[in-house]
PDB file of N, CA, C, O and CB in Angstrom:
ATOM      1  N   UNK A   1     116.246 151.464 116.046  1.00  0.00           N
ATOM      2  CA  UNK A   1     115.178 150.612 115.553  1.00  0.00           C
ATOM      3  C   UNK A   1     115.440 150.140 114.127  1.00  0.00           C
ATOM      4  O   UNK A   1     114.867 149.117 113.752  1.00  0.00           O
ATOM      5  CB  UNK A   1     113.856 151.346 115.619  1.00  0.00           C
ATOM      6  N   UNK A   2     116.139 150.702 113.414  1.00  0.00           N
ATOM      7  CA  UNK A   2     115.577 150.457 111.772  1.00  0.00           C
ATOM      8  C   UNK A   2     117.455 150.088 111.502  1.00  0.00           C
ATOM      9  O   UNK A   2     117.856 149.977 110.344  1.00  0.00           O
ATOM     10  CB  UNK A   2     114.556 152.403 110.597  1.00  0.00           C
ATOM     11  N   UNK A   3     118.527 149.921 112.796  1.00  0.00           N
ATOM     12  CA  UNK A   3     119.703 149.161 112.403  1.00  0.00           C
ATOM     13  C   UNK A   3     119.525 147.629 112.622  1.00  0.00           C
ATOM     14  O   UNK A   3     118.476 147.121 113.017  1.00  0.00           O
ATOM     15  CB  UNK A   3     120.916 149.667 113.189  1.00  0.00           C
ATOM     16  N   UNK A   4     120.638 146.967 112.330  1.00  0.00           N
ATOM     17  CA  UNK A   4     120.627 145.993 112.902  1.00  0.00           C
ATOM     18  C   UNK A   4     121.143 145.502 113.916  1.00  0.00           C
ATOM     19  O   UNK A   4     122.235 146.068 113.956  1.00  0.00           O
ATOM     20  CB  UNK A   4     120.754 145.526 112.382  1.00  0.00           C
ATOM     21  N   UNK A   5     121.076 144.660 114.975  1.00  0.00           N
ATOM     22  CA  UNK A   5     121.656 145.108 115.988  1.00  0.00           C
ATOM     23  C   UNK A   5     122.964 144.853 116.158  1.00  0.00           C
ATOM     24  O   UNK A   5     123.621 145.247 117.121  1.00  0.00           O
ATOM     25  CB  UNK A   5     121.084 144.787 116.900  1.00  0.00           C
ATOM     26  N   UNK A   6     123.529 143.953 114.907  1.00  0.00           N
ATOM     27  CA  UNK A   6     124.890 144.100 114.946  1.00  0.00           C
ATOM     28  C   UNK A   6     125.416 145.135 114.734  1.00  0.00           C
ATOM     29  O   UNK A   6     126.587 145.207 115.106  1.00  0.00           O
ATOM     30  CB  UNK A   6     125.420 143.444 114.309  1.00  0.00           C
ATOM     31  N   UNK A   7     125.003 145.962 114.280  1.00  0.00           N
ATOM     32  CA  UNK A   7     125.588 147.054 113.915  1.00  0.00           C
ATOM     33  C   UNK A   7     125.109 148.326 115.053  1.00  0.00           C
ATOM     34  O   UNK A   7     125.381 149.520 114.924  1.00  0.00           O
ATOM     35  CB  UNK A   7     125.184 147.273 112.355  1.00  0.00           C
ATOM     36  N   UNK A   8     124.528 147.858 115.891  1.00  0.00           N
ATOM     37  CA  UNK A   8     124.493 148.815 117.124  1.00  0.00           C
ATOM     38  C   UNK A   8     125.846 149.209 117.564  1.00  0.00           C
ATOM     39  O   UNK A   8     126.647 148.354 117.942  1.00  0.00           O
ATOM     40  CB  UNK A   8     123.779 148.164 118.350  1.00  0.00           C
ATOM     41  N   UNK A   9     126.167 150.608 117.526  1.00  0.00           N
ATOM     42  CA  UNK A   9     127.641 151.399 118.139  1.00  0.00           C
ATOM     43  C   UNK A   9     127.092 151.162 119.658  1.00  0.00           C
ATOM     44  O   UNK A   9     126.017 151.417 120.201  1.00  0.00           O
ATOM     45  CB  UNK A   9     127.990 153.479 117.616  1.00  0.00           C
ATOM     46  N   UNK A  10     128.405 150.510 120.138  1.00  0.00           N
ATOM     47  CA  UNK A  10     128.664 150.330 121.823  1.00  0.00           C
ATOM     48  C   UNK A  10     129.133 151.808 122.173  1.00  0.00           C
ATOM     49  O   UNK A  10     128.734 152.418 123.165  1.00  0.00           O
ATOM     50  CB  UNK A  10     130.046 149.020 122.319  1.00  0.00           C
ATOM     51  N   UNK A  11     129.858 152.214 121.415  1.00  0.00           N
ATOM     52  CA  UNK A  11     130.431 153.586 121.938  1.00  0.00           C
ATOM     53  C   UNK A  11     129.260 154.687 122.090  1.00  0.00           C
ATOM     54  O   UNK A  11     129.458 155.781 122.618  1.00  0.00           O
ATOM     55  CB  UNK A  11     131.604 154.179 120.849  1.00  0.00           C
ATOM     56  N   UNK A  12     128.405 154.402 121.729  1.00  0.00           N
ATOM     57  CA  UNK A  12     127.292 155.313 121.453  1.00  0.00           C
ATOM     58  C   UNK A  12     126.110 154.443 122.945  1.00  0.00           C
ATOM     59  O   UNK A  12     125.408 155.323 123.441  1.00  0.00           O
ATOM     60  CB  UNK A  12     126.647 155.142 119.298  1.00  0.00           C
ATOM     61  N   UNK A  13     125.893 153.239 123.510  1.00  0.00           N
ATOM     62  CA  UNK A  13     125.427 152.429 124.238  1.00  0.00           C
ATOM     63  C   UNK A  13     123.819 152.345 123.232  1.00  0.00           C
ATOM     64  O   UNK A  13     122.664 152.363 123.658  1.00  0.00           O
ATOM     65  CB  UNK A  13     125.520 152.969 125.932  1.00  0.00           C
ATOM     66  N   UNK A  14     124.339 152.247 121.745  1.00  0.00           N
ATOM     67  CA  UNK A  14     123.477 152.240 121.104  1.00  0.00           C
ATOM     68  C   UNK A  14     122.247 150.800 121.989  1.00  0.00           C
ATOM     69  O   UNK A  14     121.136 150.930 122.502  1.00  0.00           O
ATOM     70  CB  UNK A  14     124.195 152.112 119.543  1.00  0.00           C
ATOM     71  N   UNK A  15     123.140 149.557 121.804  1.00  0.00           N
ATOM     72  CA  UNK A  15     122.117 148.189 122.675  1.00  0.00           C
ATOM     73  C   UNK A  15     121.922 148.402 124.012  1.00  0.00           C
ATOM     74  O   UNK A  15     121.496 147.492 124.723  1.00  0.00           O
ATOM     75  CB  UNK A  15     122.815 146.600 122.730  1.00  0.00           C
ATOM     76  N   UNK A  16     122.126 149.267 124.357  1.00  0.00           N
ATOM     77  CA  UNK A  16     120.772 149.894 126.274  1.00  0.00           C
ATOM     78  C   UNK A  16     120.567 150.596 125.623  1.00  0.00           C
ATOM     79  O   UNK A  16     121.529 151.305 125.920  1.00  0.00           O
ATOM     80  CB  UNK A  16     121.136 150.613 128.193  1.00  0.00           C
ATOM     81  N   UNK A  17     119.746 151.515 124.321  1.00  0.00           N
ATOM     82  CA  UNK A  17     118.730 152.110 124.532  1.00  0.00           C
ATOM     83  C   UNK A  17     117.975 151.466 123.888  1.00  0.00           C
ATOM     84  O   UNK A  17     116.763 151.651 124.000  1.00  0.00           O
ATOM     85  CB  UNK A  17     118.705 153.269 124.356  1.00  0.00           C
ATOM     86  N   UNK A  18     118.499 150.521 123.029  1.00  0.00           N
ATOM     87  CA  UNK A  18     117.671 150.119 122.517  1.00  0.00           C
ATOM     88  C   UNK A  18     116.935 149.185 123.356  1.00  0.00           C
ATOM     89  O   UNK A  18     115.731 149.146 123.102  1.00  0.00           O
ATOM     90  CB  UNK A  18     118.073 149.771 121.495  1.00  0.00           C
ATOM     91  N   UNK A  19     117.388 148.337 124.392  1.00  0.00           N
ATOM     92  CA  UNK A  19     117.196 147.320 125.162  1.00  0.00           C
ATOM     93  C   UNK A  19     116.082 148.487 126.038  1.00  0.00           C
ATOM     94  O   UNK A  19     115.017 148.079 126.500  1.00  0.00           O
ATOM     95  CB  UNK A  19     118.732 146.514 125.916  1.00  0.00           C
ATOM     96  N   UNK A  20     116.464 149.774 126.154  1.00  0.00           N
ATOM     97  CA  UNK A  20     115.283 150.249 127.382  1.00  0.00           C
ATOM     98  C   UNK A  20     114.016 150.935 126.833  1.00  0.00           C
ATOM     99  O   UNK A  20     112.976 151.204 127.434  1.00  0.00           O
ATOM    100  CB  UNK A  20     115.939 151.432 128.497  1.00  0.00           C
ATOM    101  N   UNK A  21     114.413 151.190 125.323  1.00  0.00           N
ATOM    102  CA  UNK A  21     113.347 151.253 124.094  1.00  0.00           C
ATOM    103  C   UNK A  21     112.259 150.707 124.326  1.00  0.00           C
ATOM    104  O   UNK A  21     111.172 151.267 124.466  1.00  0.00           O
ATOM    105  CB  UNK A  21     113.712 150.660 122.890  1.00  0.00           C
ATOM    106  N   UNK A  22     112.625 148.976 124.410  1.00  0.00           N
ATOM    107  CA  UNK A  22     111.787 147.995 123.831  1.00  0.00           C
ATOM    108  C   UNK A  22     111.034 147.812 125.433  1.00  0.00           C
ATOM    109  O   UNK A  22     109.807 147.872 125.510  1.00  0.00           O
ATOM    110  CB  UNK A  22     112.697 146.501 122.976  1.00  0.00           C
ATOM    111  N   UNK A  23     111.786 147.612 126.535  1.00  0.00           N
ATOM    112  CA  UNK A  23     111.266 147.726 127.641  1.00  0.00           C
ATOM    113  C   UNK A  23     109.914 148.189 128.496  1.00  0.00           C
ATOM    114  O   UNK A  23     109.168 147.760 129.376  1.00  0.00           O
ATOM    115  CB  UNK A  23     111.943 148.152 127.857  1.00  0.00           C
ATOM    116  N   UNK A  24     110.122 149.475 127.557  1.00  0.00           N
ATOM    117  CA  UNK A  24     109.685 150.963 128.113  1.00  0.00           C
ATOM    118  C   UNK A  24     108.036 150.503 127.133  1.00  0.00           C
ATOM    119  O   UNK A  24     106.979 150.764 127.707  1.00  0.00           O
ATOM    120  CB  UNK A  24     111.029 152.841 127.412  1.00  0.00           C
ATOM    121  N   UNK A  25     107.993 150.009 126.063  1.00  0.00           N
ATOM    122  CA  UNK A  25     106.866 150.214 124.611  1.00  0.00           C
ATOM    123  C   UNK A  25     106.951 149.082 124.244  1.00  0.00           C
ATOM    124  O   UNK A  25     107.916 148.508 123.739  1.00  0.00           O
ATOM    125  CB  UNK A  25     107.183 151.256 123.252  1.00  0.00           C
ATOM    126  N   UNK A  26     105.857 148.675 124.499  1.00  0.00           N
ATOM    127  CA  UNK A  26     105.373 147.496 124.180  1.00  0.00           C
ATOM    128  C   UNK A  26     104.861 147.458 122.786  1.00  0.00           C
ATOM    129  O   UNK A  26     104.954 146.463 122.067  1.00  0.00           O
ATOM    130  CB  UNK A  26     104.424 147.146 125.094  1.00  0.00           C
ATOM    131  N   UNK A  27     104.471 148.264 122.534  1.00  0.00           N
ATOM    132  CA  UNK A  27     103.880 148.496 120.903  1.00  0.00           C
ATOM    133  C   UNK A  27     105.296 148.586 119.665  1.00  0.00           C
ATOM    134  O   UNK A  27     105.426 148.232 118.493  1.00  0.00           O
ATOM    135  CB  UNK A  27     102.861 150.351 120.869  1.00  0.00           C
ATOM    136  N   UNK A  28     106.158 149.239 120.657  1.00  0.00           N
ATOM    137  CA  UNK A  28     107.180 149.159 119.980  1.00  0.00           C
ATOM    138  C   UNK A  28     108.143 148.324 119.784  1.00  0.00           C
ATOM    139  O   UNK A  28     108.955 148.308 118.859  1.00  0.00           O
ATOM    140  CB  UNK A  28     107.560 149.828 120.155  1.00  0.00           C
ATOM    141  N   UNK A  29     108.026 147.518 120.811  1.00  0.00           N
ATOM    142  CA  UNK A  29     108.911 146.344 121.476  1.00  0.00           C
ATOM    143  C   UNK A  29     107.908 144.991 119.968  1.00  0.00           C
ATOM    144  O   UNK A  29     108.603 144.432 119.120  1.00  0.00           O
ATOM    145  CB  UNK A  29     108.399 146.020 124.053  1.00  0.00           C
ATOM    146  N   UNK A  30     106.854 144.848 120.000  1.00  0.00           N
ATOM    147  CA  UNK A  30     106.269 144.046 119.101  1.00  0.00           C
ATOM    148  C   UNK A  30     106.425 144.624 117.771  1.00  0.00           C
ATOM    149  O   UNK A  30     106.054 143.785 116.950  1.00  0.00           O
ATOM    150  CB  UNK A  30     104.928 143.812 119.433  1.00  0.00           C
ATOM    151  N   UNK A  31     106.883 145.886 117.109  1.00  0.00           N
ATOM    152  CA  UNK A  31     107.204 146.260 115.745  1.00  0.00           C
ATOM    153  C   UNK A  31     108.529 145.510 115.914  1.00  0.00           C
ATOM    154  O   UNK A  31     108.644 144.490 115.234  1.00  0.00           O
ATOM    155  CB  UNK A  31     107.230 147.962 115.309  1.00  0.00           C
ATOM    156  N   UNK A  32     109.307 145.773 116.525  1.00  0.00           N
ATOM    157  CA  UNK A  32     111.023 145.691 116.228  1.00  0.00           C
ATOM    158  C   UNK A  32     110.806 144.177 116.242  1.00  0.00           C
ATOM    159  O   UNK A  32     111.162 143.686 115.171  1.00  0.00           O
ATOM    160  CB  UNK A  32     112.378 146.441 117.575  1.00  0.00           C
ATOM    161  N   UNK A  33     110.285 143.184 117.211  1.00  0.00           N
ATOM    162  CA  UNK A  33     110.202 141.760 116.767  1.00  0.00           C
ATOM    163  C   UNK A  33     109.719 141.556 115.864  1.00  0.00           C
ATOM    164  O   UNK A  33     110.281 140.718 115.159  1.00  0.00           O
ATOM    165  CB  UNK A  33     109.721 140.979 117.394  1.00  0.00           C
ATOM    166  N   UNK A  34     109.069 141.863 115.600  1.00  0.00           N
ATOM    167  CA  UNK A  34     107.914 141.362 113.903  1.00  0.00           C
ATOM    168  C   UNK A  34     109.121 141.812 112.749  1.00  0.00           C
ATOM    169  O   UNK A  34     109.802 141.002 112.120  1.00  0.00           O
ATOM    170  CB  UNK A  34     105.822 142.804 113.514  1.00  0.00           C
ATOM    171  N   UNK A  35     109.199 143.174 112.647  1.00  0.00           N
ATOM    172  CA  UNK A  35     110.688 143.647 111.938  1.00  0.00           C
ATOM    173  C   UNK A  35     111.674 142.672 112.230  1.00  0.00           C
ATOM    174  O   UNK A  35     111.330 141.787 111.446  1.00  0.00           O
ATOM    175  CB  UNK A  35     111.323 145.105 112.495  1.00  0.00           C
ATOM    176  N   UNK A  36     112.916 142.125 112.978  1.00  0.00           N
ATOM    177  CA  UNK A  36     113.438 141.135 113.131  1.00  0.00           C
ATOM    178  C   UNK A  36     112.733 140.163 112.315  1.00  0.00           C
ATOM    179  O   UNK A  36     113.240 140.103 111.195  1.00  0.00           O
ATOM    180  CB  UNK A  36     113.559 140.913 114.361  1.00  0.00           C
ATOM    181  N   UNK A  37     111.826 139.442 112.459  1.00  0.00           N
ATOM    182  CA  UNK A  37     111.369 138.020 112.443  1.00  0.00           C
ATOM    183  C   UNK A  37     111.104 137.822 110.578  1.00  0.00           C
ATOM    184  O   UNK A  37     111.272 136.791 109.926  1.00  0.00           O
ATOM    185  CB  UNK A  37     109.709 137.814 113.610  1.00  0.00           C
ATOM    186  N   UNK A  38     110.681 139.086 110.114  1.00  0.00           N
ATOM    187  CA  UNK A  38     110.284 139.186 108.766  1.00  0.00           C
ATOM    188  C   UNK A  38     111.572 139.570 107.870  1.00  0.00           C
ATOM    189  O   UNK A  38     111.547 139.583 106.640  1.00  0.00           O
ATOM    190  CB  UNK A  38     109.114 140.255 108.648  1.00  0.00           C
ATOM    191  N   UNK A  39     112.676 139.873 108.642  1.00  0.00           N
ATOM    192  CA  UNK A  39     113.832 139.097 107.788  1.00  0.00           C
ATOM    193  C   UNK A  39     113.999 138.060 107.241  1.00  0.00           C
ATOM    194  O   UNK A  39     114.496 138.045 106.115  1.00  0.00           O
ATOM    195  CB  UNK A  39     114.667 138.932 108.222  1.00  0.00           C
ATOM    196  N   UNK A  40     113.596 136.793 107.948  1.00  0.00           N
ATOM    197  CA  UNK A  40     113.709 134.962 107.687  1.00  0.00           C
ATOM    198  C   UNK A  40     113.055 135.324 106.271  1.00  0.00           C
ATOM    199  O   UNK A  40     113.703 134.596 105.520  1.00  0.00           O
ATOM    200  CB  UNK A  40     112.561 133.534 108.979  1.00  0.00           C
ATOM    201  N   UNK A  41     112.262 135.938 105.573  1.00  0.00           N
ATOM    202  CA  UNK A  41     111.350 135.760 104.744  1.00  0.00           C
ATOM    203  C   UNK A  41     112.140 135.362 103.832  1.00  0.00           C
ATOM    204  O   UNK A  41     111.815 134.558 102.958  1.00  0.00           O
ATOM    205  CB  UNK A  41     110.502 136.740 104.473  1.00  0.00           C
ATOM    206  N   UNK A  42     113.582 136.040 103.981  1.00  0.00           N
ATOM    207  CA  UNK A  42     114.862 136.499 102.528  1.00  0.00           C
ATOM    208  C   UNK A  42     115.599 134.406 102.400  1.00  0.00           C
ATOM    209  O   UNK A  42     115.921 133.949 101.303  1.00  0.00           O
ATOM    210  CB  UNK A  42     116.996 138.420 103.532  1.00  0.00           C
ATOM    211  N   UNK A  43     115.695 133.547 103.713  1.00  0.00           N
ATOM    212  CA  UNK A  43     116.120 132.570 103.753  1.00  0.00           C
ATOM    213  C   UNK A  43     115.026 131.049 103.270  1.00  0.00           C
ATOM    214  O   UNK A  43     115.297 129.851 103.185  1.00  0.00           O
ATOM    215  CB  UNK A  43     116.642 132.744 105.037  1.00  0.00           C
ATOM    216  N   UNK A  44     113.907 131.738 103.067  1.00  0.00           N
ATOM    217  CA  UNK A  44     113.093 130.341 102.710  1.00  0.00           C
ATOM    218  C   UNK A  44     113.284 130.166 101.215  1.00  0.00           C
ATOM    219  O   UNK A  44     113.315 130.912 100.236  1.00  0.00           O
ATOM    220  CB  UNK A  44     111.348 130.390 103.077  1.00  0.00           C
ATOM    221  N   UNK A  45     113.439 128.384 101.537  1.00  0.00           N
ATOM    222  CA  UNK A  45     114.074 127.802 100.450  1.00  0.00           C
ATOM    223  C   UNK A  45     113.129 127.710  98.830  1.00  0.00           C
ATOM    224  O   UNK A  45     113.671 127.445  97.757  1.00  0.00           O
ATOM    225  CB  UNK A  45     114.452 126.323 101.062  1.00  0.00           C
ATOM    226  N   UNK A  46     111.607 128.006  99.014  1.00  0.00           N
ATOM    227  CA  UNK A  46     111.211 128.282  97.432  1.00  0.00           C
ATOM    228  C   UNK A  46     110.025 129.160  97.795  1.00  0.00           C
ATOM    229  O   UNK A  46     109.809 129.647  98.904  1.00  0.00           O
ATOM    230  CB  UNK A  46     110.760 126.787  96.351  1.00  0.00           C
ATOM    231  N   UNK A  47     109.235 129.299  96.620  1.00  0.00           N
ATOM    232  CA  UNK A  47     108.318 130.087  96.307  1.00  0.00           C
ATOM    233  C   UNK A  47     106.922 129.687  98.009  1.00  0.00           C
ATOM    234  O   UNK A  47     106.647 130.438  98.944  1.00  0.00           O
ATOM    235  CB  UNK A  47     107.844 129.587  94.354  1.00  0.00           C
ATOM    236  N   UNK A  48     106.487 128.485  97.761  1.00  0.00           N
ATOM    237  CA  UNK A  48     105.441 127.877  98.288  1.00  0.00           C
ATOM    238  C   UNK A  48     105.926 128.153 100.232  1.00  0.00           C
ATOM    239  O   UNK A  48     105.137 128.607 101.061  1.00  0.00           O
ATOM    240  CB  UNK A  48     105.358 126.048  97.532  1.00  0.00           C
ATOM    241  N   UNK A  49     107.218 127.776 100.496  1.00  0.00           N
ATOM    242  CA  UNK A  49     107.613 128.193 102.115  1.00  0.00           C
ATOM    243  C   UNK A  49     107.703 129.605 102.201  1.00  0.00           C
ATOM    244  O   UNK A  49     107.423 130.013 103.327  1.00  0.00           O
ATOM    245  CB  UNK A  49     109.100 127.602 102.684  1.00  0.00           C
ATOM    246  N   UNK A  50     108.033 130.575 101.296  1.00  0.00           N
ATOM    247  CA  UNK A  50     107.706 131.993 101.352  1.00  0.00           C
ATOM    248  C   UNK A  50     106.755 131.997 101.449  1.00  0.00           C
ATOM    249  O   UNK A  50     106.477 132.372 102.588  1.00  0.00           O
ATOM    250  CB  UNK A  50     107.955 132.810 100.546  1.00  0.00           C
ATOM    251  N   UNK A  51     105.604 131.704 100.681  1.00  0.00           N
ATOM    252  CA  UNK A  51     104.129 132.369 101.057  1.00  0.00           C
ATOM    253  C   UNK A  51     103.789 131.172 102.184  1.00  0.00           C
ATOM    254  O   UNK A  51     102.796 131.676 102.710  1.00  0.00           O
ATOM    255  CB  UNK A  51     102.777 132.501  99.501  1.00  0.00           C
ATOM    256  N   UNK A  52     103.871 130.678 102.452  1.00  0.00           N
ATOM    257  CA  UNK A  52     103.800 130.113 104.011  1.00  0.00           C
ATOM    258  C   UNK A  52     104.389 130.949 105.257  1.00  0.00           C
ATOM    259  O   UNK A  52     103.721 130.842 106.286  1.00  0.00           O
ATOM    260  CB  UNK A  52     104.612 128.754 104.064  1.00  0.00           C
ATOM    261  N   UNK A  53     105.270 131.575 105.309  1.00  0.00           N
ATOM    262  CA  UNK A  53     105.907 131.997 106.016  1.00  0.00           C
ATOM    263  C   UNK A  53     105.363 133.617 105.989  1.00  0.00           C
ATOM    264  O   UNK A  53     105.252 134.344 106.976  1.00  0.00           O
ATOM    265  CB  UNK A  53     107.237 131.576 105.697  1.00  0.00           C
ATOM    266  N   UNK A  54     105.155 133.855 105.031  1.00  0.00           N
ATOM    267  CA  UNK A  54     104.290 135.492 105.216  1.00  0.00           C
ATOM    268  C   UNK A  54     102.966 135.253 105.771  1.00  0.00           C
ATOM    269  O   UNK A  54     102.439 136.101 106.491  1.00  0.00           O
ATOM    270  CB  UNK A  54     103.961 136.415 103.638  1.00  0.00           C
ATOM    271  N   UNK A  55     102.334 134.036 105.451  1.00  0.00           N
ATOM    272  CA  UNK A  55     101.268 133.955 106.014  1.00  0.00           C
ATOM    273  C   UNK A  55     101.126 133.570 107.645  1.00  0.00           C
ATOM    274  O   UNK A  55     100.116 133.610 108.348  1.00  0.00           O
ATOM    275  CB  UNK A  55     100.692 133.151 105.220  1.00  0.00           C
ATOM    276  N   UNK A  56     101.822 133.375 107.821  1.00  0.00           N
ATOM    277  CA  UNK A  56     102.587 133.217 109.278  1.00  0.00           C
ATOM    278  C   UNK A  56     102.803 134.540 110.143  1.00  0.00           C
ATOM    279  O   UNK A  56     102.283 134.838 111.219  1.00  0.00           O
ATOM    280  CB  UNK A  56     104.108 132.614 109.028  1.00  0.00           C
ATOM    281  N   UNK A  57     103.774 135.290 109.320  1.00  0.00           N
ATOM    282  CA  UNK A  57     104.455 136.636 110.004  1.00  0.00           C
ATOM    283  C   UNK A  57     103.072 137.178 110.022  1.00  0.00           C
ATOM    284  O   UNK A  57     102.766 137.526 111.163  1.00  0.00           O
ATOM    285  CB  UNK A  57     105.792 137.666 109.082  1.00  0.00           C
ATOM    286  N   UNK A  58     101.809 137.434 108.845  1.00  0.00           N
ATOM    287  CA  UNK A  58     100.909 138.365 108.792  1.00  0.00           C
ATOM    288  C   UNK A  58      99.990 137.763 109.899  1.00  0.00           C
ATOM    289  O   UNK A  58      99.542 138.703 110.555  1.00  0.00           O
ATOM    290  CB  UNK A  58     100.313 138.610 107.348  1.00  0.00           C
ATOM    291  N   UNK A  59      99.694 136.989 110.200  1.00  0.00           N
ATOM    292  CA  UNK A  59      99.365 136.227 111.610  1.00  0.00           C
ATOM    293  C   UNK A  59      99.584 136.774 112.916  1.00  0.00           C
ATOM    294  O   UNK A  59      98.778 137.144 113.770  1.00  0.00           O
ATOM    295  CB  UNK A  59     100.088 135.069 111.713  1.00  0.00           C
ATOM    296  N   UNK A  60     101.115 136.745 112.899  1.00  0.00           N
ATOM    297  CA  UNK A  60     101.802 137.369 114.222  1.00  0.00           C
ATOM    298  C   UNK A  60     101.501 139.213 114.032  1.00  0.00           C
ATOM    299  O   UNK A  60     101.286 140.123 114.832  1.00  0.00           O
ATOM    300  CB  UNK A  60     103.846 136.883 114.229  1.00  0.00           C
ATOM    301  N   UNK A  61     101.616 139.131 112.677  1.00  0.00           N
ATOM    302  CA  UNK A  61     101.553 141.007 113.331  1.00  0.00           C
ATOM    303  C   UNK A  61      99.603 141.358 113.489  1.00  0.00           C
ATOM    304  O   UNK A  61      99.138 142.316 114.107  1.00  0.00           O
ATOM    305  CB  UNK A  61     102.533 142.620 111.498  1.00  0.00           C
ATOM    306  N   UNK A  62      99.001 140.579 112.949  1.00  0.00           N
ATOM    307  CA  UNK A  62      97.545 140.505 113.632  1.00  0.00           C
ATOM    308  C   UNK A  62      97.688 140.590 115.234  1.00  0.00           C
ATOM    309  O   UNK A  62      97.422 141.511 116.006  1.00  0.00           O
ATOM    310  CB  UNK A  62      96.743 139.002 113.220  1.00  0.00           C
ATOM    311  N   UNK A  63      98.218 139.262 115.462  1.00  0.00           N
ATOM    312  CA  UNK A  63      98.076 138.867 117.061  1.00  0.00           C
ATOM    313  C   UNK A  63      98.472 140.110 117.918  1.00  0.00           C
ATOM    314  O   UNK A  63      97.980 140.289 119.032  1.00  0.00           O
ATOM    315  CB  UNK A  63      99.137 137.530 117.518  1.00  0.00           C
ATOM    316  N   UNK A  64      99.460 141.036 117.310  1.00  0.00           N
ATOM    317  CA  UNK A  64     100.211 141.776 118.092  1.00  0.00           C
ATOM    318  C   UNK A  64      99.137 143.209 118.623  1.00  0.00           C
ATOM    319  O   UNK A  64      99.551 143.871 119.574  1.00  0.00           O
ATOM    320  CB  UNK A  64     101.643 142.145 117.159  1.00  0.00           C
ATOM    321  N   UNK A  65      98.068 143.527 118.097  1.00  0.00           N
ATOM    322  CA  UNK A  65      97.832 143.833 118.686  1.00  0.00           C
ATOM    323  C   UNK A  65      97.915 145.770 118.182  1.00  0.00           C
ATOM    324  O   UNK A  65      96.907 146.470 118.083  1.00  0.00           O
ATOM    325  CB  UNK A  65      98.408 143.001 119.575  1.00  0.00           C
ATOM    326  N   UNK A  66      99.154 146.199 117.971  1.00  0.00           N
ATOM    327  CA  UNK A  66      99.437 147.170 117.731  1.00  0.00           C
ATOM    328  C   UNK A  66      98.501 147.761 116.607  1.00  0.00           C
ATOM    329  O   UNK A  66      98.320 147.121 115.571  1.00  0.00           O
ATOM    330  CB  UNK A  66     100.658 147.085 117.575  1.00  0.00           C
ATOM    331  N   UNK A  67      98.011 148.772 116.780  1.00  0.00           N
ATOM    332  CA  UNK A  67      96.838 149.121 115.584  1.00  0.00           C
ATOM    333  C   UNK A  67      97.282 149.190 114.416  1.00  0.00           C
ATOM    334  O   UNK A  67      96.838 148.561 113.456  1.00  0.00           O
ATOM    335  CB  UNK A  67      96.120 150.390 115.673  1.00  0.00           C
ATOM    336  N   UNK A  68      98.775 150.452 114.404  1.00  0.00           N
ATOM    337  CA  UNK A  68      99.549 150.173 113.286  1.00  0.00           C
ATOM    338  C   UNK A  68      99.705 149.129 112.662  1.00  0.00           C
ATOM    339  O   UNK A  68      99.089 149.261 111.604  1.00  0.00           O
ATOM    340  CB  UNK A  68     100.483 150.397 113.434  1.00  0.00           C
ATOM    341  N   UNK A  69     100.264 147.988 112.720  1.00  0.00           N
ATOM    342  CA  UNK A  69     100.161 147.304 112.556  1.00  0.00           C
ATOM    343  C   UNK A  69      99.311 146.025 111.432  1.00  0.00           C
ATOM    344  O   UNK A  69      99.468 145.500 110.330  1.00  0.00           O
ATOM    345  CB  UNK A  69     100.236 147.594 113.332  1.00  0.00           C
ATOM    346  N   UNK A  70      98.388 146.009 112.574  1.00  0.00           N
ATOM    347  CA  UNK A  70      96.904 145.219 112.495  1.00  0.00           C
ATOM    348  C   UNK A  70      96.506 146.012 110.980  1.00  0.00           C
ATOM    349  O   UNK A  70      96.468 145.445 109.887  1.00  0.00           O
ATOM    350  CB  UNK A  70      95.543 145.635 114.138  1.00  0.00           C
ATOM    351  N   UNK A  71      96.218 147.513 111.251  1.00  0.00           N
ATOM    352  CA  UNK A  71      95.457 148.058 109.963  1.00  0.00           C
ATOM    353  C   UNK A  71      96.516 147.975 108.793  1.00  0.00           C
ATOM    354  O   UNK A  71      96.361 148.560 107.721  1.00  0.00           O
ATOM    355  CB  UNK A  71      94.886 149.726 110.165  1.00  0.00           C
ATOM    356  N   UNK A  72      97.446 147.307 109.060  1.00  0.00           N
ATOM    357  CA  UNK A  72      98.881 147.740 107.903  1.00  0.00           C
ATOM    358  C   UNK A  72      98.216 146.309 107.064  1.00  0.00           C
ATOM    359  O   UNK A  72      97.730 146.171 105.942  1.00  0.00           O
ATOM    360  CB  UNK A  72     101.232 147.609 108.729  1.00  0.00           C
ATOM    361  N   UNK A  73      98.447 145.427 108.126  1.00  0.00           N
ATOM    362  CA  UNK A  73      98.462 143.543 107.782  1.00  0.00           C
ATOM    363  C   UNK A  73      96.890 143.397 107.007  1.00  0.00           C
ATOM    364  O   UNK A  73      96.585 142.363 106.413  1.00  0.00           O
ATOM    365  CB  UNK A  73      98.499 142.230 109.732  1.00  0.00           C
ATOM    366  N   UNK A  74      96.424 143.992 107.059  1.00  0.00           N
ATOM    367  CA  UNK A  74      94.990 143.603 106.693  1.00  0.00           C
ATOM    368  C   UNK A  74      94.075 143.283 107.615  1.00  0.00           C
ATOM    369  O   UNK A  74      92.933 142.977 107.271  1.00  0.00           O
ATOM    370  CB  UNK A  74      94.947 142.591 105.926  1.00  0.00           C
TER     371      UNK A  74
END
């Protein structure tokens, strides 16, 4: 969960568990996307599309549902 998935070891079949992880947990399956997705934050081009874009992600991790989450986002 907390690599990236390039860096998932095949020798280890690190990407099937992770793939049966996300499968299996839905709660968990919506952290690791939201995690993914709130990387982009590091590529927006100034101040004003960053806070656009958090206001966005904090959106999606509302929608998601997950309590964690939800009570984290505000």
């Amino acid at each position: 969960m907390l690599k990236n998935k390039s860096n998932l070891n095949d020798d280890y079949g690190e990407k099937e568990r992770l793939e049966e992880a996300l499968n299996i947990n839905k709660a968990l399956a919506a952290a690791y996307y939201l995690k993914e997705a709130l990387k982009l934050f590091w590529l927006q081009k100034d101040k004003t599309e960053a806070k656009k874009f958090l206001g966005q992600w904090i959106a999606m991790a509302k929608a998601s549902r997950v309590r964690l989450i939800v009570n984290w986002s505000g």
